[in-house]
C-alpha positions in Angstrom: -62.2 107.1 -182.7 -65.9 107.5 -183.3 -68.1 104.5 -184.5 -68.4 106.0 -187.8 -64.7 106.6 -188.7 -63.9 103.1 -187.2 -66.7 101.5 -189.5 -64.8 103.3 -192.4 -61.3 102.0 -191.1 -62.6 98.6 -190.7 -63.9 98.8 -194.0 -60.4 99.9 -195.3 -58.5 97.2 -193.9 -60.9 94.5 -195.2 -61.4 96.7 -198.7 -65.0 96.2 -198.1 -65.8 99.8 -199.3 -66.4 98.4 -203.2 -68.7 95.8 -201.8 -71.0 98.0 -199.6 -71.5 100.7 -202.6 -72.1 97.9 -204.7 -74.8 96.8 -202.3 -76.3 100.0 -202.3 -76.9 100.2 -205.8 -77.4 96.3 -206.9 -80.1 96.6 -204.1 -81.4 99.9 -204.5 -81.8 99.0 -207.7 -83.7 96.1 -207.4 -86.2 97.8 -204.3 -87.0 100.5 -207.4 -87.8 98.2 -209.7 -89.8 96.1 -207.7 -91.8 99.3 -206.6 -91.8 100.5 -210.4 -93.5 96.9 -211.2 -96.0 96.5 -208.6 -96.7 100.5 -209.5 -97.3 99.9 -213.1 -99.3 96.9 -212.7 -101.6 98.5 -210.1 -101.9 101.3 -213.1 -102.5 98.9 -215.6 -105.5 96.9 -213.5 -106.8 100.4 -213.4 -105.6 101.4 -210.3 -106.2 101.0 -206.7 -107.1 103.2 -203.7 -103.2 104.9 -202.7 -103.8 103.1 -198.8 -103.8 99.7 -200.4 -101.1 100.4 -202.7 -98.8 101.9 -200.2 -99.7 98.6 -197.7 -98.3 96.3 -200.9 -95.2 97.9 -201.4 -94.3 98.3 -198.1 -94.8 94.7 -197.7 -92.3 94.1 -200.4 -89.8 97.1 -199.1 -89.7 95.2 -195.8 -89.4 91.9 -196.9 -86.5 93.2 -199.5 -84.9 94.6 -196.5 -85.1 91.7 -194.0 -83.8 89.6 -197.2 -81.0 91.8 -198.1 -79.8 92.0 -194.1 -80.2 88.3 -193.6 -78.7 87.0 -197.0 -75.4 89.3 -196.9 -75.2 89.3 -193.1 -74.9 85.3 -193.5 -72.6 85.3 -196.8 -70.4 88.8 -195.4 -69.8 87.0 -192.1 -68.7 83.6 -193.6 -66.4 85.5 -196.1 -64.5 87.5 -193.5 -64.8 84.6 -191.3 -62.9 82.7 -193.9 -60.6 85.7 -194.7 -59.2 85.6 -191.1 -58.6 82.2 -190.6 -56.4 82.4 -194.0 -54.7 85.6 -192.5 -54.2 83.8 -189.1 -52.3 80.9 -191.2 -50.1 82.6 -193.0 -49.4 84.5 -189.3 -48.9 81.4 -187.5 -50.8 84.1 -184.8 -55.0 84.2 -183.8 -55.7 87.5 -184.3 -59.4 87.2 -182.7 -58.6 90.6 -180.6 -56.4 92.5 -183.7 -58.2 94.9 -186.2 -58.3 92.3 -188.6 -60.5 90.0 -186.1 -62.7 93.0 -185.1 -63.5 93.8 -188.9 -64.4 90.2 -189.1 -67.0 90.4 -186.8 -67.8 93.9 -187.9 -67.7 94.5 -191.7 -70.7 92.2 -192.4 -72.9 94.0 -190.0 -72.5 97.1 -191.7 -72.5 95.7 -195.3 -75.4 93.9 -194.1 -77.2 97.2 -193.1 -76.0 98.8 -196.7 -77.8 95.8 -198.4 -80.5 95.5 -196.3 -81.6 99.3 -196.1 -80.7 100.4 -199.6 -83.8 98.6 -200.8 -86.1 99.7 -198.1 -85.3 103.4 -198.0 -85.5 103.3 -201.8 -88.9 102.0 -201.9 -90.2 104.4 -198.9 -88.6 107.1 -201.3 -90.6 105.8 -204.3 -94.2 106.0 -202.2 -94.0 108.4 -201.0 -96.6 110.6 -202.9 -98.8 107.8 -202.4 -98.4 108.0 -198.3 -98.9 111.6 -199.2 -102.2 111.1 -201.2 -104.7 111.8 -198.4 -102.7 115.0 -196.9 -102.1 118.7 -197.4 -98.8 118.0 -199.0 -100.8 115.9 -201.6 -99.4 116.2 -205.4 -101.9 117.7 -208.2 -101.1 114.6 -210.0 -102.9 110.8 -209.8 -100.4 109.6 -206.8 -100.0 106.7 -208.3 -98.5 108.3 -211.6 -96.4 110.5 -208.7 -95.1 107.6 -207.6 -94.4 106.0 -210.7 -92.2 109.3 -211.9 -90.4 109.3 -208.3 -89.1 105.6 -209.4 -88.1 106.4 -212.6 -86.4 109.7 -210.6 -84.9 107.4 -208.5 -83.5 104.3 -211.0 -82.1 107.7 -212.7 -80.1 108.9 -209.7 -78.7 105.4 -209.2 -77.1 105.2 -212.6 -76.0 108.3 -212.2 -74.4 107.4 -209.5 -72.5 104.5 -210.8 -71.4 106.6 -213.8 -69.9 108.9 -211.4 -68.3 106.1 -209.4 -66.6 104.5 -213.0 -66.1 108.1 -213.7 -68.3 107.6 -216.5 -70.6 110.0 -218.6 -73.1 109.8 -215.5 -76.2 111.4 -218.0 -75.6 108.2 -219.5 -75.3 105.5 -217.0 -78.4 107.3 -216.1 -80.3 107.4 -218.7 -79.6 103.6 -219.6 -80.7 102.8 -215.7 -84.1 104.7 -216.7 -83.7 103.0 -220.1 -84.0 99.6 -218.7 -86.7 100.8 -215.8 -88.6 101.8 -219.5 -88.5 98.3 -220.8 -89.5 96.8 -217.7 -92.6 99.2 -217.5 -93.6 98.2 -221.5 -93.4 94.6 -221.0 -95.6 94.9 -217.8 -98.1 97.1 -219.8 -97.9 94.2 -222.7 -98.6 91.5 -220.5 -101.3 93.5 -218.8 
């Protein structure tokens, strides 16, 4: 069995599958909101040159995905840690070299990866015209205002996506993602 099909499997046994996609979006949603807030305010203190911009949010895209490895590594582990030993009880059996054991040490390396990268990729995603800026492939528009409209592209495509998942109107679970994304912007442009 590849390593990809035994993730999934070990994700089935341990009905970890909810969790990860949750991840994704909880996380992916907070990477483009975080980008969409340090975008606006740059564009609000009148902007800054696209090289600095691009080194501040990928500070924060790394540290958001160090965080979200570290913290659900630590909290998945101890969860399935804490899942076996109850299995193993009501057993009366280890099952250390079982499945059930291997998911253990498995699952919250991969739902680790889910929570950690969601964010990052997100926010690479999101700055891109602003990596862009300085190239042949540069956009006819301020990069910065690129880069805001990728977010707000982005924040749609993940409600979309959980309307799809709740088999929701998925226009509309996109459209309040973007709505929320819209507030966020205004109060930034208030206070600045």
């Amino acid at each position: 069995m590849n390593w990809m099909r035994r993730i999934g499997f070990l994700l089935s046994i341990t009905q970890s599958h909810g969790i990860a996609r949750r991840y994704f979006v909880v996380n992916g949603f907070d990477g483009a909101l975080t980008m969409l807030g340090m975008l606006t305010g740059f564009y609000v203190s009148g902007g800054v040159r696209p090289e600095l911009a691009v080194s501040a949010c990928l500070g924060a895209a790394i540290a958001l995905g160090v965080s979200g490895v570290s913290s659900a590594y630590l909290s998945e582990a101890a969860e399935r840690q804490k899942a076996l030993r109850e299995l193993e009880e009501a057993m009366m059996s280890r099952l250390d070299e079982s499945a059930h054991g291997e998911a253990a040490r498995l699952v919250p390396f991969a739902v680790a990866l889910v929570n950690g990268l969601s964010p990052l990729l997100v926010s690479l995603i999101i700055i891109a015209p602003l990596g862009l800026a300085h190239t042949r492939y540069a956009l006819t528009v301020d990069p910065l205002l690129g880069a805001i409209a990728t977010a707000f592209g982005v924040i749609f495509l993940l409600g979309a996506f959980l309307g799809h998942v709740s088999r929701a109107q998925w226009i509309w679970t996109g459209l309040r993602a973007v709505l929320i994304a819209a507030l966020t912007s205004l109060v930034i442009f208030a206070i600045g």
